[in-house]
C-alpha positions, -999 to 999 in steps of 0.1 A, spaced: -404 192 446 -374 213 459 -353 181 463 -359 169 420 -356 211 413 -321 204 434 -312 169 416 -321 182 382 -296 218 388 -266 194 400 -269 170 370 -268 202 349 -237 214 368 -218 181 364 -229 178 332 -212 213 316 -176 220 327 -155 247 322 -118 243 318 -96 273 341 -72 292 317 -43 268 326 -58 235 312 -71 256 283 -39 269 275 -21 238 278 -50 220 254 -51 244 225 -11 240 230 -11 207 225 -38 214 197 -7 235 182 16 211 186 -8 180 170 -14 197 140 24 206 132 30 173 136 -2 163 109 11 184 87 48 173 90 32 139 83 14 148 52 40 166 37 64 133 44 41 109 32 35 138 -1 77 135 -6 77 100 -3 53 96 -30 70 117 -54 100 101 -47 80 65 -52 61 76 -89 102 87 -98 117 51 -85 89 35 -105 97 55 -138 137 48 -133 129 12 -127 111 4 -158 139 25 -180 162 2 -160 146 -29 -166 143 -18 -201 177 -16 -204 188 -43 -191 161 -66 -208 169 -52 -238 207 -59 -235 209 -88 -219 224 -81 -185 213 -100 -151 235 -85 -130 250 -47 -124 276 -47 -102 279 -8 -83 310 11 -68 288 6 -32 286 -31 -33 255 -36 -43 242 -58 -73 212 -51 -98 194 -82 -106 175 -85 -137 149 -109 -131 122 -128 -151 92 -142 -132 66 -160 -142 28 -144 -129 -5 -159 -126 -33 -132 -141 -63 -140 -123 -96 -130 -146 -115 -104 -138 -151 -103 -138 -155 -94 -180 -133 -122 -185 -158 -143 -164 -187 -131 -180 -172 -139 -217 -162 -169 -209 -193 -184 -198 -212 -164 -226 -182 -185 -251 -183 -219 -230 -220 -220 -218 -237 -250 -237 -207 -262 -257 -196 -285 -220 -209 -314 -205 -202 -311 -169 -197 -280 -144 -164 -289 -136 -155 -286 -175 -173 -253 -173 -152 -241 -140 -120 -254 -153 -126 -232 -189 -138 -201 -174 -113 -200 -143 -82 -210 -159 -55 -184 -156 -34 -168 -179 8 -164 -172 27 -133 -176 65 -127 -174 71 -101 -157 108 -82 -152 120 -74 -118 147 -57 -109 162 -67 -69 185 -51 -50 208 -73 -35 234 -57 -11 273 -86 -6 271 -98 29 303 -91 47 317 -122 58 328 -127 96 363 -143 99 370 -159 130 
């Protein structure tokens, strides 16, 4: 009995340490330092999001622009170009576009494939883009 009383105290004793002052100190330090640095992150990634939503606004006035007057390229005093660009984008349907398709197409085919081909086809968008493209300096040897 006095050995298990004497097994069951040491497991208690390993199982609950106490830090000295030194590791403490250096742990709610470091606990200090971690959340400066969190908070440095957040207010980062907070700027950088604010400075995104303004790009995105500037871009479409931009694009506007340029669409609407014709340009493709804008040359800058840095040496970089503008490029007014027109791609072409696949819109894939979403699931109410599924649903009403099938609800237009369901009956009036003969075979599944007919069916998949109806409901599934996807639609194409042109969508402006704007690129940045910076002149390569060229080496002369």
């Amino acid at each position: 009995m006095d050995l298990l009383k004497s097994y069951l105290e040491d497991q208690e004793n390993a199982l609950v340490k106490v830090p000295d002052n030194d590791n403490l100190e250096k742990f709610k330090n470091d606990v200090r330092i971690w959340m400066e640095i969190d908070n440095n992150i957040r207010n980062i990634k907070k700027a950088l999001k604010e400075r995104n939503d303004a790009k995105k606004v500037l871009t479409n006035k931009i694009l506007e622009f340029m669409g609407r007057f014709n340009i493709e390229d804008l040359n800058t005093k840095e040496g970089v170009k503008l490029r007014y660009q027109i791609n072409n984008v696949t819109i894939k349907p979403s699931k109410k576009d599924i649903e009403c398709r099938l609800k237009e197409n369901f009956g009036k085919v003969e075979s599944v494939d007919e069916l998949t081909q109806r409901v599934f086809t996807c639609q194409k968008k042109e969508k402006p883009t704007l690129r940045r493209i910076n002149n390569r300096k060229v080496l002369e040897i």
